[in-house]
Backbone as CSV, one residue per row, in Angstrom:
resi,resn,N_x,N_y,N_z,CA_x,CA_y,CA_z,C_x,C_y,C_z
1,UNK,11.258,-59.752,12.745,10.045,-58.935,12.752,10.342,-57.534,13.295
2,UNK,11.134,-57.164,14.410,11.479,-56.271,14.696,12.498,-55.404,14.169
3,UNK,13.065,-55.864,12.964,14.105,-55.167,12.288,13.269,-54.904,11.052
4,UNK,12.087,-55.701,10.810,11.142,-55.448,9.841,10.427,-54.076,9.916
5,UNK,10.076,-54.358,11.093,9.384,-52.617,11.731,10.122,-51.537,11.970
6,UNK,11.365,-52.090,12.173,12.096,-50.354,12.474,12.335,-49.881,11.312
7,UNK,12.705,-50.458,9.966,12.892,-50.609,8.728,11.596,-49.545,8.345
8,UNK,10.153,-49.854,8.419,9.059,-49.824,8.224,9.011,-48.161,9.017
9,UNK,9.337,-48.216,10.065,9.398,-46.660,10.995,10.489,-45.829,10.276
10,UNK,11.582,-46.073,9.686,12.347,-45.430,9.270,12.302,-44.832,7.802
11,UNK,11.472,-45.923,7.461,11.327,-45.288,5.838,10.186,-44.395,5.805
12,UNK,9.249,-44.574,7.145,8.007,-43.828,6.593,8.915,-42.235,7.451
13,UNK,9.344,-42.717,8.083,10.349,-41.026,8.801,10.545,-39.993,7.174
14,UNK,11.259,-41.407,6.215,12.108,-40.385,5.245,11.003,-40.001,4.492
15,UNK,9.734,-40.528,4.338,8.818,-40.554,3.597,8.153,-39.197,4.163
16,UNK,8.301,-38.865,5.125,7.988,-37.881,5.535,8.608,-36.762,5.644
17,UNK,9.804,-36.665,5.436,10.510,-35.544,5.728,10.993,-34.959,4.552
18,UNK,11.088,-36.027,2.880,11.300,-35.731,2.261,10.532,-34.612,1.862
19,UNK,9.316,-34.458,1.606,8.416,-33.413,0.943,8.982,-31.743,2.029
20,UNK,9.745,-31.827,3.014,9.752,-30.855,3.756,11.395,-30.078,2.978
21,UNK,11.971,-31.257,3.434,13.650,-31.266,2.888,13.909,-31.680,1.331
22,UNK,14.367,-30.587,0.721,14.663,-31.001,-0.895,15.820,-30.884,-1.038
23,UNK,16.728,-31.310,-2.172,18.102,-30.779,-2.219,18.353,-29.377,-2.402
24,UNK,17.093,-28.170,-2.910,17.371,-27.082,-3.271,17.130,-26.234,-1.396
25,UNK,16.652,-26.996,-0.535,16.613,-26.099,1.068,18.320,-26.394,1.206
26,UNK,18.832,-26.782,1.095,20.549,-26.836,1.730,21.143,-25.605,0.771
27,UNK,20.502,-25.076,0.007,21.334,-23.787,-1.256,20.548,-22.790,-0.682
28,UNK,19.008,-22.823,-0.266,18.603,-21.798,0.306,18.968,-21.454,1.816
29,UNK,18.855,-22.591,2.166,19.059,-21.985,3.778,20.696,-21.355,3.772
30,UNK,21.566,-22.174,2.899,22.894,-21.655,2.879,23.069,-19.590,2.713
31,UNK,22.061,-19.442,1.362,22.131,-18.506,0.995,21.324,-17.293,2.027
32,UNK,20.578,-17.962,2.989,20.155,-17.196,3.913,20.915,-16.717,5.171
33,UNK,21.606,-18.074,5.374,22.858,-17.245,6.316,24.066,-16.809,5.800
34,UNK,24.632,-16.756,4.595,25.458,-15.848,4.323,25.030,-14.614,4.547
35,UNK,23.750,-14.292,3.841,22.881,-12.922,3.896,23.082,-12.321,5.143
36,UNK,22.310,-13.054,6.185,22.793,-12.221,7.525,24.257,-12.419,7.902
37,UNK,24.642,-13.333,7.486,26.111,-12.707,8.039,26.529,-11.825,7.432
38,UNK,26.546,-11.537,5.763,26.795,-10.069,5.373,26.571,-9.179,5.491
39,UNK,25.327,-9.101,6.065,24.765,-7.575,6.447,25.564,-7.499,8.516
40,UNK,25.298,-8.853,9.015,26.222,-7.962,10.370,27.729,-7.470,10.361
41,UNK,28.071,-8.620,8.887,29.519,-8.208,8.651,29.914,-6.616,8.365
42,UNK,29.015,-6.078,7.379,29.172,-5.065,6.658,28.502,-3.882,7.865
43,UNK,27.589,-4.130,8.398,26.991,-3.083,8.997,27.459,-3.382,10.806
44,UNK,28.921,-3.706,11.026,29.208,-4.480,11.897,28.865,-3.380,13.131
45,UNK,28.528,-2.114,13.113,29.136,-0.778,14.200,27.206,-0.900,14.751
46,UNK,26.442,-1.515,13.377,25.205,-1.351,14.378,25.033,-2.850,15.459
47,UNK,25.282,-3.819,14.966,25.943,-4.852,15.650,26.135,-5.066,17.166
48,UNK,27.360,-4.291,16.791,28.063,-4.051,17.956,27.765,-2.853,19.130
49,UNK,26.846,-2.299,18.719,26.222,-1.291,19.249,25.032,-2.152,20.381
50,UNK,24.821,-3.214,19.323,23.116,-3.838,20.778,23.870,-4.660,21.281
51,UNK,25.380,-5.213,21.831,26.178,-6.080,22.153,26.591,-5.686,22.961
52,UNK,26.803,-4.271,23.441,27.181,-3.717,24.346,26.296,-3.407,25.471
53,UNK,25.187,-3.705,25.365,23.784,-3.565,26.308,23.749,-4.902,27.243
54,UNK,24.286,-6.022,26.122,24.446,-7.460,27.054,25.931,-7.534,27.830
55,UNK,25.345,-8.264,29.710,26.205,-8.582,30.786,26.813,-9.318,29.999
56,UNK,27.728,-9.876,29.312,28.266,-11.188,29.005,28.470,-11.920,30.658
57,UNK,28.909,-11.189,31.795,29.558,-11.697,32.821,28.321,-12.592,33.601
58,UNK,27.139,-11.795,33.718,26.148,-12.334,34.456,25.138,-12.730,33.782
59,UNK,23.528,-12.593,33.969,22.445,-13.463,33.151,22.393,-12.727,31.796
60,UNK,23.143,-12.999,30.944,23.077,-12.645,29.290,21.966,-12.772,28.706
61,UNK,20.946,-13.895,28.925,19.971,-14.555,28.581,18.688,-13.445,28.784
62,UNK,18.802,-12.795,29.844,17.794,-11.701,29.921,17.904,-10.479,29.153
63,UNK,18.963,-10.575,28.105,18.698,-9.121,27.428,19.059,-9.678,26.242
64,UNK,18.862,-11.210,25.994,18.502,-11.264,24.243,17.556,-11.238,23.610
65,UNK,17.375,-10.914,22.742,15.896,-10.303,22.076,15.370,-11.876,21.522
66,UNK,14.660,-12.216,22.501,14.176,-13.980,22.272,12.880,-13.457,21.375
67,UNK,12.299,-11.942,20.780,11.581,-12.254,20.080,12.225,-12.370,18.560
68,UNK,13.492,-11.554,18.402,13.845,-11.705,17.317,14.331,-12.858,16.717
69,UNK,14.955,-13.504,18.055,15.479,-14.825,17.615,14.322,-15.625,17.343
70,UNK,13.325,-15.757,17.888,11.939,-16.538,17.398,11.340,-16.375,16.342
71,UNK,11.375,-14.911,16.050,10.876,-14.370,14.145,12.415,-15.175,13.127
72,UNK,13.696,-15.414,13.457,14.641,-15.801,13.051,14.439,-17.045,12.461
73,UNK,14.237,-18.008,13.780,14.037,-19.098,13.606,12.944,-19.853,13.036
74,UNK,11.793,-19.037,13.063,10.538,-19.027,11.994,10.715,-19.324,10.877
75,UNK,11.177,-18.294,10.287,11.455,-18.230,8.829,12.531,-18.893,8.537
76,UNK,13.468,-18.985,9.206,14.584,-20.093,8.671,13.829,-21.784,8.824
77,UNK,13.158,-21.787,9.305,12.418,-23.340,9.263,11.686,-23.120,7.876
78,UNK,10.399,-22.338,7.758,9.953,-21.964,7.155,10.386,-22.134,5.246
79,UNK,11.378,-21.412,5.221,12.238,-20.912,3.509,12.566,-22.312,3.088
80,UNK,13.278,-23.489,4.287,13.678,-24.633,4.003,12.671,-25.691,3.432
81,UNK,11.201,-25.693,3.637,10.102,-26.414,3.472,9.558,-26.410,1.848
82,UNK,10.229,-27.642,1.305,9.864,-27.692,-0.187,10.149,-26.692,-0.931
83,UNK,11.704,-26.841,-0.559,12.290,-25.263,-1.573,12.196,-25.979,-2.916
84,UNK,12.512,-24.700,-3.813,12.307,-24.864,-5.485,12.954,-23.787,-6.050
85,UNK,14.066,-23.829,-6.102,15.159,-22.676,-6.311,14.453,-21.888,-7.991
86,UNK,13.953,-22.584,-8.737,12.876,-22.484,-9.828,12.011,-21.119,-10.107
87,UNK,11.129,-21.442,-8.539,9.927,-21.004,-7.826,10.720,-19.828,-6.940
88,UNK,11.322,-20.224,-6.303,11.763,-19.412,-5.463,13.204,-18.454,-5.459
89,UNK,13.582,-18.539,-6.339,14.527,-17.452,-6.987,13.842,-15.993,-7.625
90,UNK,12.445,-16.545,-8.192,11.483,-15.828,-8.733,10.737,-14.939,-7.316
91,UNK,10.505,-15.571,-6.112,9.941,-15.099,-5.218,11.116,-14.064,-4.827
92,UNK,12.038,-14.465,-4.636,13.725,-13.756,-4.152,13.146,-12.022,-4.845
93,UNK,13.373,-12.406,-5.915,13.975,-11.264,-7.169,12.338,-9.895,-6.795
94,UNK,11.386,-10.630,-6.859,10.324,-9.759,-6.681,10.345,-8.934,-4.974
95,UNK,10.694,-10.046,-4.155,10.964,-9.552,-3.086,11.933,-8.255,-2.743
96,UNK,13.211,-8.505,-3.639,13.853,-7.379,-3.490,13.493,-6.187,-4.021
97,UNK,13.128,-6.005,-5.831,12.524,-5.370,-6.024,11.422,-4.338,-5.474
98,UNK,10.689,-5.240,-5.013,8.969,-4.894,-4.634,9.671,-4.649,-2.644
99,UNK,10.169,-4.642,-2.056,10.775,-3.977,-0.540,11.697,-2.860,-1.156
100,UNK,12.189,-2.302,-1.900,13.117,-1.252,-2.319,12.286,-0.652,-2.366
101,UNK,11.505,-0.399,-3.202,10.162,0.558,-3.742,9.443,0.883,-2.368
102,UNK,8.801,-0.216,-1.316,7.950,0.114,-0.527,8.976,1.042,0.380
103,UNK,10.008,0.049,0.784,11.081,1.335,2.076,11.279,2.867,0.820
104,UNK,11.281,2.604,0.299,11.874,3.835,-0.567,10.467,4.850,-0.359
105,UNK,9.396,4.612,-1.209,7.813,5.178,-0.581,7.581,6.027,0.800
106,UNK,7.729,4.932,2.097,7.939,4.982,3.008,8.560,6.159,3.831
107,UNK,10.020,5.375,3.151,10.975,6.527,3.955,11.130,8.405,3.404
108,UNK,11.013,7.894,1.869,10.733,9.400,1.006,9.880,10.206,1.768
109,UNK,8.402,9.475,1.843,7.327,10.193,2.411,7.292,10.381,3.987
110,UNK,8.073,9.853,4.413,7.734,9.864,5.879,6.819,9.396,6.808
111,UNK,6.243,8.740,5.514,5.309,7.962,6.858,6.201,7.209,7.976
112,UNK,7.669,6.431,7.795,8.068,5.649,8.767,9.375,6.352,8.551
113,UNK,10.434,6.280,9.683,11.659,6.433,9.834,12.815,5.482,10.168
114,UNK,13.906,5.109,9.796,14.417,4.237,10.497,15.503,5.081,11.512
115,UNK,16.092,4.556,12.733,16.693,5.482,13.334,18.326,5.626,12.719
116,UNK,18.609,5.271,11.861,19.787,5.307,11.352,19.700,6.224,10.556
117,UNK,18.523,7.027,10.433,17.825,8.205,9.293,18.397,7.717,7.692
118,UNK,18.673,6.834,7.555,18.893,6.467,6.275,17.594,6.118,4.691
119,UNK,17.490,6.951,4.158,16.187,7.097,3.019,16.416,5.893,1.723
120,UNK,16.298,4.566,1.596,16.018,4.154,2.741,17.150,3.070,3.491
121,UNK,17.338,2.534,4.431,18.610,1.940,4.787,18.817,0.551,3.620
122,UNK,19.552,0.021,3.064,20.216,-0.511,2.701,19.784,-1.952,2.914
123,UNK,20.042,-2.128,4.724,20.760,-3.587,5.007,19.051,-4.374,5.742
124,UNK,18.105,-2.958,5.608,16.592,-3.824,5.233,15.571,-4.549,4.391
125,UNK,16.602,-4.200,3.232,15.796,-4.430,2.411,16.140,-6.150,1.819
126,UNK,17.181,-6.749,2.271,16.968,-8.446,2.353,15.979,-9.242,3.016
127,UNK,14.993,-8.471,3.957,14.176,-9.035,4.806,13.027,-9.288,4.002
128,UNK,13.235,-8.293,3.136,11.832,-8.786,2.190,11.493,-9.710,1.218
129,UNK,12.785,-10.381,0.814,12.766,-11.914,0.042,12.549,-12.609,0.712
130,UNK,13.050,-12.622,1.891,13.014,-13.492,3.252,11.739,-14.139,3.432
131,UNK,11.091,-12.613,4.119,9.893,-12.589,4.269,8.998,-13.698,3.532
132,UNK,9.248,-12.908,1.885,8.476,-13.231,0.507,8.371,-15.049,0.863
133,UNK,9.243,-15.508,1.196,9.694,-16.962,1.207,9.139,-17.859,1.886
134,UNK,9.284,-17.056,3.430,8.240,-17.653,4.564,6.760,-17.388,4.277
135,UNK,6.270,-16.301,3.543,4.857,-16.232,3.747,4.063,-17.002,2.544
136,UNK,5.213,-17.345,1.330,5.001,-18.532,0.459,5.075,-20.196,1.421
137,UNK,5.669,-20.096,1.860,5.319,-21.152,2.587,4.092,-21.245,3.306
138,UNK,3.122,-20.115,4.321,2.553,-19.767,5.208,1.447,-20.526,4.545
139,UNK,1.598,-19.536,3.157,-0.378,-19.665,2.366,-0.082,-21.165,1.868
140,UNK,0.795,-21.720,1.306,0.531,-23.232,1.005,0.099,-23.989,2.203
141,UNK,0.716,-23.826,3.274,0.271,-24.938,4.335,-0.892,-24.500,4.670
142,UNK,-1.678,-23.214,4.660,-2.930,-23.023,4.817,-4.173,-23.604,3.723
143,UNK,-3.552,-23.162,2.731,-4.446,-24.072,1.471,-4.407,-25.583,1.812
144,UNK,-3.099,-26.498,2.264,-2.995,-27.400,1.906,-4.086,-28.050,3.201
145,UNK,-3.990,-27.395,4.569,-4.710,-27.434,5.513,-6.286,-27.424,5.048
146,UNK,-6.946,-26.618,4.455,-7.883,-26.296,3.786,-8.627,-27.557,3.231
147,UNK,-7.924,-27.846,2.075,-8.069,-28.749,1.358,-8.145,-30.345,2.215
148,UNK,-7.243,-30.341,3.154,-7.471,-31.584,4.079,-8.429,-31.889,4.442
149,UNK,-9.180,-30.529,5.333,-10.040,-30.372,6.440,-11.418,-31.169,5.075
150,UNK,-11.312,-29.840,3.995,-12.528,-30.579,3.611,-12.176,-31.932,2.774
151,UNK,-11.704,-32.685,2.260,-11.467,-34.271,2.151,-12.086,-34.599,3.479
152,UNK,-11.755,-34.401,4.471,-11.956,-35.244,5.960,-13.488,-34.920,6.477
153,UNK,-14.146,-33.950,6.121,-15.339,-33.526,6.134,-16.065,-33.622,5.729
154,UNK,-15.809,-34.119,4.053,-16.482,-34.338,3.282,-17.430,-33.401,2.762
155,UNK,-16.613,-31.879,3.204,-17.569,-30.823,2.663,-16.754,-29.582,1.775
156,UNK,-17.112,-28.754,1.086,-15.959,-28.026,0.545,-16.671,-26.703,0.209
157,UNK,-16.100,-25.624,0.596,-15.918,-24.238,0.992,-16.397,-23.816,-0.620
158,UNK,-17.665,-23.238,-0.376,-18.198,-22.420,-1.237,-17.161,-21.309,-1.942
159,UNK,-16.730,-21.072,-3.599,-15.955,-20.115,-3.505,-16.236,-18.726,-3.522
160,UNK,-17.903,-18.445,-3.570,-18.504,-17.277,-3.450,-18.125,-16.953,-1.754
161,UNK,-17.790,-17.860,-1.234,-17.056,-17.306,0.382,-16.072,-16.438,0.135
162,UNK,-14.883,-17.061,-0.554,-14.041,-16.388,-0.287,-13.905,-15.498,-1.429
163,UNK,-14.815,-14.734,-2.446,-15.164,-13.728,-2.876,-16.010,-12.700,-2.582
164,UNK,-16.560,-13.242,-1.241,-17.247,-12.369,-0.123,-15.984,-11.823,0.836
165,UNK,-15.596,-12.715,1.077,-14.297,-12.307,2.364,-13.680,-11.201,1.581
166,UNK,-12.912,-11.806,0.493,-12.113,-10.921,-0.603,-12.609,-9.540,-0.419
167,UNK,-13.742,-9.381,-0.934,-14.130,-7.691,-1.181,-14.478,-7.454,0.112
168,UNK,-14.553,-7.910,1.133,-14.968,-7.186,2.537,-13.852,-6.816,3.096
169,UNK,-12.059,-7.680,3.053,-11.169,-7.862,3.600,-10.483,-6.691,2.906
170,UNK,-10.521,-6.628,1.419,-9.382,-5.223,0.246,-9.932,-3.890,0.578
171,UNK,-11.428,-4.296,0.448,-12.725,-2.938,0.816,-11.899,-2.262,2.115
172,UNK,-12.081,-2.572,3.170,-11.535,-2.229,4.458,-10.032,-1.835,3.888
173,UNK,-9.101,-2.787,3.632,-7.709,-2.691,4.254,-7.485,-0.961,2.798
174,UNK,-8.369,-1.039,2.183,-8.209,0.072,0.975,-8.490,1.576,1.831
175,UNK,-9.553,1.003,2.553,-10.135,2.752,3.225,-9.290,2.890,4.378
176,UNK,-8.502,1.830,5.324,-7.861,2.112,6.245,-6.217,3.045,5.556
177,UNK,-5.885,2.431,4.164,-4.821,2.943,3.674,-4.888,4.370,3.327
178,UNK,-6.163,4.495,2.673,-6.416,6.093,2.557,-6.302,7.047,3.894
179,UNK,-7.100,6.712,4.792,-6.908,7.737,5.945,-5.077,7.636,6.382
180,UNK,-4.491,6.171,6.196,-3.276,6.338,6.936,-2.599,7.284,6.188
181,UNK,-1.841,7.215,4.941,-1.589,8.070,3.976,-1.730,9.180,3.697
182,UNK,-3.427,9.608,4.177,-3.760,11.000,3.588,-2.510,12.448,3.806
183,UNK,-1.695,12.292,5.340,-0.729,13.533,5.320,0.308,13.346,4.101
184,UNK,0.086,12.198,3.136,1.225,12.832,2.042,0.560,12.572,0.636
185,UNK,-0.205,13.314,0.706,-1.406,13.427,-0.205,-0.640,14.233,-1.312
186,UNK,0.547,14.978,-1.024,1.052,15.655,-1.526,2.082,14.721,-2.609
187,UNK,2.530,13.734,-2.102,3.296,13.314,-3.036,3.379,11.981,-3.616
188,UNK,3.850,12.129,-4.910,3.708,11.483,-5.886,3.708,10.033,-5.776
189,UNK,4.698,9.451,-4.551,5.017,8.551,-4.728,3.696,7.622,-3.906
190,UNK,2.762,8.513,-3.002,1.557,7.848,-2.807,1.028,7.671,-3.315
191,UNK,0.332,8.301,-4.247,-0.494,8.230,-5.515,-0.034,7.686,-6.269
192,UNK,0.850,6.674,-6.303,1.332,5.617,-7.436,1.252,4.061,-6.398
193,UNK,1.316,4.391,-5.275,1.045,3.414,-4.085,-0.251,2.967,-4.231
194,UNK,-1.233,4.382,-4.038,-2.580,3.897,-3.857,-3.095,3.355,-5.126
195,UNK,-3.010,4.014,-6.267,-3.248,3.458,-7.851,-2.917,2.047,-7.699
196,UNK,-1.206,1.999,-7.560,-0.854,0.196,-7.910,-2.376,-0.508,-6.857
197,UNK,-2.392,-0.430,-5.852,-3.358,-1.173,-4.864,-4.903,-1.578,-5.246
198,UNK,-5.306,0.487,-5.857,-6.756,-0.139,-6.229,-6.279,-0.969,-7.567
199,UNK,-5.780,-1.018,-8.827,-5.328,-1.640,-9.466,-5.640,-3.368,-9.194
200,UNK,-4.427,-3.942,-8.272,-4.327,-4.870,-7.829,-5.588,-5.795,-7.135
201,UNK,-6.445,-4.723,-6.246,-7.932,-5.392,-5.795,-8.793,-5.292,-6.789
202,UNK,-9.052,-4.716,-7.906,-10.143,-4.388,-8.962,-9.836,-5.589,-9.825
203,UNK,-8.651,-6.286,-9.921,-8.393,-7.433,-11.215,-7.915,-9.081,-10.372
204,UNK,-8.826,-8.974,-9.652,-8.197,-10.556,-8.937,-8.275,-11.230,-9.741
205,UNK,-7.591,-12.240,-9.209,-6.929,-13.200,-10.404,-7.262,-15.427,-9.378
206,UNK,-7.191,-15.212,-8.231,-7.841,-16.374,-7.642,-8.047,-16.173,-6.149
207,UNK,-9.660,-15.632,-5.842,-10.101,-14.565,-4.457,-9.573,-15.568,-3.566
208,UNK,-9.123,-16.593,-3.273,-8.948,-17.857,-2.105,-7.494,-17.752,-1.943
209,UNK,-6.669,-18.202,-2.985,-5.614,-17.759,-3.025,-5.011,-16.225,-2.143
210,UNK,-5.399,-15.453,-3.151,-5.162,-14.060,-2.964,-5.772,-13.598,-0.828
211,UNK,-6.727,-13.961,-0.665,-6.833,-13.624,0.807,-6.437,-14.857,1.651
212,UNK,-6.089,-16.200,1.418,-4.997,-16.790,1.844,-3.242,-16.026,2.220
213,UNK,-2.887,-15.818,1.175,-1.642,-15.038,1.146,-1.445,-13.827,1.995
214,UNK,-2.847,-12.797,1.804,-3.044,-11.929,2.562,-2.827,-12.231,3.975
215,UNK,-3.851,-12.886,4.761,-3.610,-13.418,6.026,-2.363,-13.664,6.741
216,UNK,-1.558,-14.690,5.576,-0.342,-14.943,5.900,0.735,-14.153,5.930
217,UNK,0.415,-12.442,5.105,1.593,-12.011,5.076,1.199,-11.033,6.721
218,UNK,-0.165,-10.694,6.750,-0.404,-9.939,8.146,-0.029,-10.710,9.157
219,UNK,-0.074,-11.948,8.980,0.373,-12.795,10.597,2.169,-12.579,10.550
220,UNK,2.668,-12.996,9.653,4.020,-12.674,9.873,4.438,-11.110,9.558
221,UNK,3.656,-10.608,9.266,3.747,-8.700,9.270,3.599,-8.200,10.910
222,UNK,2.671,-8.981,11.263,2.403,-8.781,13.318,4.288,-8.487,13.926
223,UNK,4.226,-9.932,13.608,5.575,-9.815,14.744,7.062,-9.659,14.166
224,UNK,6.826,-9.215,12.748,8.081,-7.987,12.525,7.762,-6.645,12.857
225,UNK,6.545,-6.101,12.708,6.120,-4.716,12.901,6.254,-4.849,14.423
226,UNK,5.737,-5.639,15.255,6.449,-5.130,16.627,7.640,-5.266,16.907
227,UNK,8.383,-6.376,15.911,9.852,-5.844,16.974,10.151,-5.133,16.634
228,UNK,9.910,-4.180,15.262,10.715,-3.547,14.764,10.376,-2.101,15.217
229,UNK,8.946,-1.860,15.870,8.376,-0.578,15.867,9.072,-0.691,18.135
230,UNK,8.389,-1.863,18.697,8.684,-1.892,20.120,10.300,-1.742,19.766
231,UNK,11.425,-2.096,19.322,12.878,-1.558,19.559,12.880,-0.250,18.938
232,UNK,12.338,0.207,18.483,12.556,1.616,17.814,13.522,1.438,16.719
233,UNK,13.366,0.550,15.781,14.555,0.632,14.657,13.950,1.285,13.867
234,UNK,12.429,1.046,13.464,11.675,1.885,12.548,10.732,2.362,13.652
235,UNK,10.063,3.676,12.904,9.134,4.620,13.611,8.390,5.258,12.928
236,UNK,7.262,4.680,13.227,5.574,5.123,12.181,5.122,6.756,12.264
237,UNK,4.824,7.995,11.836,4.745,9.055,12.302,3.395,8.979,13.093
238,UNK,2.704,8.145,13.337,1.494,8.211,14.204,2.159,7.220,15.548
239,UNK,3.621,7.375,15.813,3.895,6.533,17.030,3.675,5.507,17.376
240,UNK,2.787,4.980,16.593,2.248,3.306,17.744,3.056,2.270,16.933
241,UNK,2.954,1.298,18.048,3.699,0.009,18.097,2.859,-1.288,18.076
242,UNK,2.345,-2.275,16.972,2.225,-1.725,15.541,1.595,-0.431,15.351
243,UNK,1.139,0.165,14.302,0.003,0.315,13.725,-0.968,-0.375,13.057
244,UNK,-1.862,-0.545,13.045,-2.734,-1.937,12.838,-2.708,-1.771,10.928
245,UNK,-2.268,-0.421,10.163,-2.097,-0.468,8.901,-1.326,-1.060,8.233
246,UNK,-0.062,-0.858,9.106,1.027,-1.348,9.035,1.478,-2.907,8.990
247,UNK,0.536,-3.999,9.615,0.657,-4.847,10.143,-0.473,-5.603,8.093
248,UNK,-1.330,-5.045,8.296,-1.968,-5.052,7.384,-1.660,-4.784,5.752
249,UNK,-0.322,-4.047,5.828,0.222,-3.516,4.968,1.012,-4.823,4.245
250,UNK,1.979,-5.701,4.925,2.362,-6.849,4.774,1.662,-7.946,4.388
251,UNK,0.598,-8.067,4.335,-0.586,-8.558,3.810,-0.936,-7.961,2.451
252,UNK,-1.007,-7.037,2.274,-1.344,-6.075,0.425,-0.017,-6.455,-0.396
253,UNK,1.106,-6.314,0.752,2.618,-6.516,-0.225,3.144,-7.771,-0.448
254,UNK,2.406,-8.775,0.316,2.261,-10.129,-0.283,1.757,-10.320,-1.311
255,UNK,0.111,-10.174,-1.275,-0.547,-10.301,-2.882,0.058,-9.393,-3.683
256,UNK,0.440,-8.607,-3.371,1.193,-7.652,-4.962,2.361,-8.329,-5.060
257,UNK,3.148,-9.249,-4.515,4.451,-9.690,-5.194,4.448,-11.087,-5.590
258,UNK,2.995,-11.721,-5.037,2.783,-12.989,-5.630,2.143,-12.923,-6.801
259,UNK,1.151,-11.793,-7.134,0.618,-10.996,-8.493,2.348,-10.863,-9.745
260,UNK,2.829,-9.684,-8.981,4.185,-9.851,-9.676,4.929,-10.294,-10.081
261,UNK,5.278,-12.119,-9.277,5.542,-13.074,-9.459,4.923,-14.042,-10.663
262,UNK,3.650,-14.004,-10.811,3.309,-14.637,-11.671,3.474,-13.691,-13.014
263,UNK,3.189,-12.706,-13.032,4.173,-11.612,-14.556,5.168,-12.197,-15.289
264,UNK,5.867,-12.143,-13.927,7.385,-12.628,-13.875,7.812,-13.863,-14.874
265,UNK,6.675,-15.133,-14.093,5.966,-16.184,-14.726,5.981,-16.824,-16.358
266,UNK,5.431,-15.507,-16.945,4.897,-15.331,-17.768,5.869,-14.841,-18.938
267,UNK,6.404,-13.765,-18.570,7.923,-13.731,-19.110,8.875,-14.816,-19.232
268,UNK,9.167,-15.346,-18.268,9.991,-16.429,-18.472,9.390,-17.313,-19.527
269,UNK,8.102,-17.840,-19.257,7.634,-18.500,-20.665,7.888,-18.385,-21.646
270,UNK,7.663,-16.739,-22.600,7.657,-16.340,-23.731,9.171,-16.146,-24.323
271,UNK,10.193,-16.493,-23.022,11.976,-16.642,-23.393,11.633,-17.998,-24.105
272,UNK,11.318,-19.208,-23.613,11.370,-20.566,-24.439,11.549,-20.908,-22.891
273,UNK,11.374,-20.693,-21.693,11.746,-21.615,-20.831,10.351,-23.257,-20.517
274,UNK,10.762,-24.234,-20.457,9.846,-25.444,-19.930,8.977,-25.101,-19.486
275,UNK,7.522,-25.421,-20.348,6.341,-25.383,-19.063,6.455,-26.004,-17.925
276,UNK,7.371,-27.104,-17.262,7.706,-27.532,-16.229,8.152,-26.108,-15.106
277,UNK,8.785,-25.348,-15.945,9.074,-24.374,-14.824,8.264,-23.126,-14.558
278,UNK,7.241,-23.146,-15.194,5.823,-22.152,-15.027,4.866,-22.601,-14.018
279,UNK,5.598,-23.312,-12.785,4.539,-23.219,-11.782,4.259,-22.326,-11.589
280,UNK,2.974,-22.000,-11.054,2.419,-21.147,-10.514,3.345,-20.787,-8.828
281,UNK,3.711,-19.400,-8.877,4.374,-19.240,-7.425,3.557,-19.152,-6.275
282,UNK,3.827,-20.434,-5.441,3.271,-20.178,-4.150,1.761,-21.196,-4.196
283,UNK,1.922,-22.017,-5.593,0.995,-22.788,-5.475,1.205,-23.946,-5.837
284,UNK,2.110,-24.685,-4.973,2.754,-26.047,-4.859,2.578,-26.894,-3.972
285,UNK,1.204,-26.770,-3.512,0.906,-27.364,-2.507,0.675,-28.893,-2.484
């Protein structure tokens, strides 16, 4: 009886862990630490530059950046959870894309600087598949949360809610972008910023979804924008650490690359690829 039950505890373990662990998280997580090791490999002088700030001799522990390692370890849990190399090769590709363009925007215009003065640096712009990966994960476990609560409640979320939230949440984060922006009113590459955006809020495509994702990309937009603004690697021209646009901004560049993603989608279809592989990205819950 007791070898019956541990039997019984052990399978429901795998029964459980399977949906977390797939065979395609051991190719992603792989491919995530090569990544950073290539970029400390290659960019080894900045590296070695915050290495020299740590005692090795005495308490080391007080000058490691335990927030970065905590945003680290986030997302590396995170990317591993029901990977789909499928799904998420597609998230990859938009990610890089769609972070080139924004640092490029960015750094052109000056709204932000990095201190390496580089227009825009190079070895940032992997953070944004990254990102793309974890905050696909973020909005599924929130939907999937969602969806629990009401089964267990036996009640279910009006969707004129979250087409109320929707236009109250784009409405705002649209007029906060205008005032942030307005000093480069002058150039071009804003006015193709602000266009793509109103664009993007004027044609929703599923309001629950779409301010799901949002949320999720501002919560994990929080605590990259502070480490990145509190160490001074990047620097907003209005100084603050975040800026609350900024933080918010990661949130707009979520729904535009999960928007993008499904394009993407769509293309692949019209090659001859399997409707099996036209999931919807980021909705595999």
């Amino acid at each position: 009886m007791k070898d019956d039950s541990a039997q019984t505890r052990q399978s429901s373990f795998r029964d459980t862990l399977k949906p977390f662990w797939t065979r395609d998280s051991s190719i992603l997580l792989g491919g995530f630490l090569l990544t950073v090791f290539l970029i400390v490999y290659i960019w080894w002088p900045l590296a070695e530059e915050y290495l020299k700030y740590v005692d090795w001799s005495g308490a080391w522990w007080r000058y490691m950046d335990w927030l970065l390692l905590g945003i680290f370890g986030f997302m590396s849990l995170t990317i591993i959870a029901r990977a789909n190399l499928k799904t998420d090769l597609i998230i990859v590709f938009v990610g890089v894309c769609g972070g080139l363009a924004i640092e490029s925007w960015g750094t052109q215009t000056n709204l932000w600087h990095y201190y390496t003065a580089e227009r825009p640096p190079l070895w940032i712009i992997p953070a944004w598949p990254i990102a793309s990966l974890s905050i696909d994960r973020i909005t599924r476990f929130l939907n999937w949360t969602i969806n629990k609560a009401e089964q267990r409640l036996k009640f279910i979320i009006h969707p004129s809610s979250f087409i109320i939230f929707y236009w109250l949440t784009f409405a705002s984060f649209l007029t906060m972008m205008v005032i942030f922006v307005a000093p480069t009113f002058d150039k071009s590459f804003t006015w193709l910023a602000l266009i793509l955006s109103i664009l993007l809020i004027l044609t929703p495509m599923d309001h629950r979804f779409a301010v799901l994702t949002f949320i999720a990309g501002s919560a994990l937009g929080y605590y990259l924008e502070l480490w990145g603004t509190t160490r001074e690697c990047w620097t907003y021209y209005t100084f603050q650490t975040p800026p609350l646009f900024a933080v918010l901004a990661h949130g707009m560049a979520a729904v535009a690359f999960w928007r993008a993603g499904l394009m993407v989608k769509k293309l692949w279809g019209r090659f001859g690829f399997s409707k099996a592989d036209q999931i919807e990205v980021g909705q595999e819950a």
